[in-house]
C-alpha positions, -999 to +999 in steps of 0.1 A: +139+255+253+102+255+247+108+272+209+133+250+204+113+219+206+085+233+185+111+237+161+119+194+163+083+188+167+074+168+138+037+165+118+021+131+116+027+133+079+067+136+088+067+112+110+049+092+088+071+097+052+100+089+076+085+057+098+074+043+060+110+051+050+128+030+080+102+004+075+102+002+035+143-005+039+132-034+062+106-046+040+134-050+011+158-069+040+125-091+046+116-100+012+159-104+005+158-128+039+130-146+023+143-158-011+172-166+007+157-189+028+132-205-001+163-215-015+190-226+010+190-268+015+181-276+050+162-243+054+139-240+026+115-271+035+114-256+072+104-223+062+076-239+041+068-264+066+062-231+093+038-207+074+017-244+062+014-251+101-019-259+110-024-239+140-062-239+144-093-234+150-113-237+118-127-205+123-149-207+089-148-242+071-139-223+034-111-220+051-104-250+076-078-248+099-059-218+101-022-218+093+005-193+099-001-183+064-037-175+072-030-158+109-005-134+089-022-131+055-063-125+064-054-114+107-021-095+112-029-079+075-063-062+086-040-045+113-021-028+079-054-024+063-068-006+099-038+017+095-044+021+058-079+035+065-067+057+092-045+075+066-073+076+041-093+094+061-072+118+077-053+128+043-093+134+028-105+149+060-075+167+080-043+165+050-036+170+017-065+156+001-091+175+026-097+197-009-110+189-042-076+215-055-054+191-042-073+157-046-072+164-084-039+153-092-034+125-070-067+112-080-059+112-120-024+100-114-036+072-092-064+063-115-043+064-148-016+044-127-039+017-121-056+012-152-022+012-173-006-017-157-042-036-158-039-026-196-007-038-202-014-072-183-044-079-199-025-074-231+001-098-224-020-125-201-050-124-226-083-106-223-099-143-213-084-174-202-071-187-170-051-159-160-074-129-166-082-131-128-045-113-118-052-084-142-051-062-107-017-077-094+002-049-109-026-021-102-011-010-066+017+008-055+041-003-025+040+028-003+069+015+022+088+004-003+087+035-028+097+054+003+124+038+014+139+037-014+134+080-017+148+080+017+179+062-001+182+098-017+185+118+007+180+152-001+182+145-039+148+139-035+128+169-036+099+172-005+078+181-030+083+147-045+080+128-016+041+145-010+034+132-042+040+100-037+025+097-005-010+111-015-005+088-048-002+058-029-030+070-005-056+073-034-039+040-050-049+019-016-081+030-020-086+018-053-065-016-044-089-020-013-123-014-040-107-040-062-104-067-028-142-062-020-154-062-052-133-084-080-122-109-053-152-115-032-167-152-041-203-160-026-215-140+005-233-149+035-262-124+038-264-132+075-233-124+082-230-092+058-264-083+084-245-088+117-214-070+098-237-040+083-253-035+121-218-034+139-209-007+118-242+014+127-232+007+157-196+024+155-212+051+136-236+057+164-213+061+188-192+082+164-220+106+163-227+105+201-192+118+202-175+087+220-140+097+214-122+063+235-110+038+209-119+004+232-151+004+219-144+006+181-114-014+182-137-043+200-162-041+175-137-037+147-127-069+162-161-086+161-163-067+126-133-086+114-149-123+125-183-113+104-164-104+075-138-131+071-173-153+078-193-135+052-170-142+021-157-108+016-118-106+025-112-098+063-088-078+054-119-051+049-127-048+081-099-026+089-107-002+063-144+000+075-129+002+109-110+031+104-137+051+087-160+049+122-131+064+145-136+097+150-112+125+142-104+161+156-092+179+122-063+204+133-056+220+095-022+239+095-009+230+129+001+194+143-025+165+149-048+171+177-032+150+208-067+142+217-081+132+189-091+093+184-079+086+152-044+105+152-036+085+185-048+052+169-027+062+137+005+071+153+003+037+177-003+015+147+027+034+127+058+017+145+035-017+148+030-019+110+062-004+098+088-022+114+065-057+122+036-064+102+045-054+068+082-069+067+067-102+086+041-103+053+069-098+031+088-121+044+057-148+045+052-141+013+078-133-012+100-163-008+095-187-038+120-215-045+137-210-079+147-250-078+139-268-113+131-233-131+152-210-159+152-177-167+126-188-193+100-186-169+104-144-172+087-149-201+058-167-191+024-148-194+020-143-155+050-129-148+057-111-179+025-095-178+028-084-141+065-074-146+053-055-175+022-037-154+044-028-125+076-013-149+058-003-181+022+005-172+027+020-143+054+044-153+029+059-182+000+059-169+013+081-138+038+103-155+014+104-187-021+116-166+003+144-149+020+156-180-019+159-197-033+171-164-004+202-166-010+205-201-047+208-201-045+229-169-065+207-150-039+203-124-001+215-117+028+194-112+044+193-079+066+221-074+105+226-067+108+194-088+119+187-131+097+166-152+129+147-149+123+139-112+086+136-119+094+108-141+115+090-117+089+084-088+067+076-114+087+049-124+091+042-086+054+037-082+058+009-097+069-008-069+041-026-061+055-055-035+031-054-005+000-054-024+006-068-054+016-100-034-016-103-014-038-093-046-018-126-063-028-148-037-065-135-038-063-138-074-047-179-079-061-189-041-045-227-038-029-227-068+009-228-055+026-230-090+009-201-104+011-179-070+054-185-071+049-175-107+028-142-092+059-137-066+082-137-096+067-113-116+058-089-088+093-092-073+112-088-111+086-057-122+094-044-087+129-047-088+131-029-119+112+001-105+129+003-080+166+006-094+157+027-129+133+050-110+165+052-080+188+060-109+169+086-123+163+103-093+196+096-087+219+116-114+188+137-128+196+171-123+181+195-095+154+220-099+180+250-102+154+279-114+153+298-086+119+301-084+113+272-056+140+250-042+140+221-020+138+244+013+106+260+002+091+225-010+101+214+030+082+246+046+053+237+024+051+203+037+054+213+071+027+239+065-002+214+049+000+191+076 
């Protein structure tokens, strides 16, 4: 019985591709719920009328009054962004990106992925203007949503595959995260950057004094969160530094250490954010009401130029960095997969729904005309992805060689983690 239940055991990065999968098929139901709603008479002013409640307190007067839009957007997100961190750290410390062998080639794809569908934007929206601030809209990928729609596949969808995207989107959310605390920061409080800067020494002491409960860090990540959203950098980055101060037991080739501090946190926040906090911010966030506009508006600047990112840029910047990076040596392609397949989750990364949302509102903050016109670009450039990159994988054919098949690509997936 014992054997047998090592054989069900499952790695954190299992449960994770398969949590993220569950939860990305309920982020599409959310954000489907959503426009719904936006545009339904009788429900569409309530649903409005809920996430502009003034709920208070003013916590920092930029801000005023907090709102349900607030609580979910700047509160309930540095919950995702805490998780996001977590997986950062543990992929770069204790996964697949603990080496620089395997860091290479999610690191070039990521990069090349995020710079093309900037590119492409900027090319469309103009290099200056009004609308140069949402050239990063279209720079991040939608892990949950990518993954879902993989799990839609089945086992068309080569393991192999499935760690590429994952480690992809990993190195993606670090970028995204950079972008938040650098391109969208305003003016800064010094004083509060101080009291932030000496929590986190704090966390780090205690890291190093080898405090492995998580009630102290997750109190100060608390208090961390207050100084930043005070301080003029997004809250949101709290989280993220956060996550970095828990500790972590590295276990390489086996299953997470049960005691470690960071894989407990990790797998507690997984269901949390998965099935809660990332539909709840789609929903919040992707319903726009299409009353008064035509399909015209497709071919405004904002959302052309984001729809463009997301489907165009995205799709040859990731599959073009890997084909050079294979071709120059620098890096191999993931195995027991075609250049077929390849293609197809490159087209799927550009899904970028979660973040590409929030990076909109960071980017248009109270303008409500050009953030709808952010949700319809993000949710048509999405869309897109996400049913060419499903058809591809879809009816491409199978890696059929026989020098690596999908069973092999499992074992190896098992094994790294």
């Amino acid at each position: 019985m014992a054997a047998k239940n090592d054989r069900v055991a499952r790695s954190a990065l299992r449960d994770f591709l398969q949590s993220e999968a569950a939860g990305g098929i309920i982020l599409m139901a959310a954000a489907a719920l959503a426009m719904i709603v936006a545009n339904l008479p009788g429900l569409s002013e309530g649903y409005f009328h809920f996430l502009h409640a003034d709920t208070g307190p003013v916590i920092s007067p930029k801000y005023g009054s907090m709102t349900v839009h607030l609580w979910i957007n700047d509160a309930l997100m540095a919950i995702f962004f805490l998780f996001v961190g977590l997986e950062i750290k543990r992929e770069f410390v204790d996964g697949r990106l603990a080496t620089w062998e395997h860091r290479r080639l999610p690191i070039v794809a990521a990069a090349a992925g995020m710079v093309g569908p900037a590119l492409v934007y900027l090319f469309i929206a103009g290099w200056s203007g009004p609308l140069v601030n949402g050239w990063a809209i279209p720079a991040a990928t939608d892990i949950a949503f990518a993954i879902g729609v993989l799990a839609l596949l089945g086992s068309r969808a080569p393991a192999s595959l499935k760690l590429f995207l994952t480690t992809v989107a990993i190195v993606d959310d670090m970028g995204a995260v950079a972008i938040i605390a650098i391109a969208y920061t305003a003016e800064l409080s010094t004083l509060y950057l101080a009291l932030g800067a000496l929590l986190m020494a704090t966390m780090y002491v205690l890291n190093r004094s080898g405090v492995k409960k998580l009630t102290p860090y997750l109190l100060l990540g608390a208090a961390l969160w207050y100084f930043v959203f005070m301080s003029g950098v997004h809250a949101t980055i709290a989280g993220v530094l956060t996550a970095m101060m828990v500790p972590i037991t590295a276990s390489p080739g086996v299953r997470d250490d049960a005691e470690s501090p960071l894989h407990r946190l990790e797998h507690a926040l997984a269901p949390w954010v998965a099935y809660l906090i990332v539909p709840v911010f789609g929903f919040a966030n992707a319903g726009v009401s299409l009353a008064g506009m035509s399909p015209a508006i497709l071919l405004e600047p904002l959302p052309l130029g984001i729809a463009a990112g997301l489907f165009i840029g995205k799709q040859v910047g990731i599959f073009g960095s890997v084909w050079a990076a294979a071709k120059t040596g620098f890096a191999s392609p993931p195995g027991g997969a075609t250049w077929l397949q390849l293609y197809g989750v490159a087209m799927l990364c550009g899904i970028g729904f979660t973040m590409s949302l929030f990076i909109g509102g960071l980017a248009f903050p109270g303008n409500e005309l050009l953030v709808d016109e952010v949700k319809i670009g993000v949710l048509t450039g999405s869309i897109l992805s996400a049913v060419v990159g499903f058809l591809i994988l879809r009816f491409s054919p199978r890696w059929n060689d026989g020098r690596r098949g999908d069973a092999d690509c499992d074992a190896s997936v098992t094994q790294a983690v």
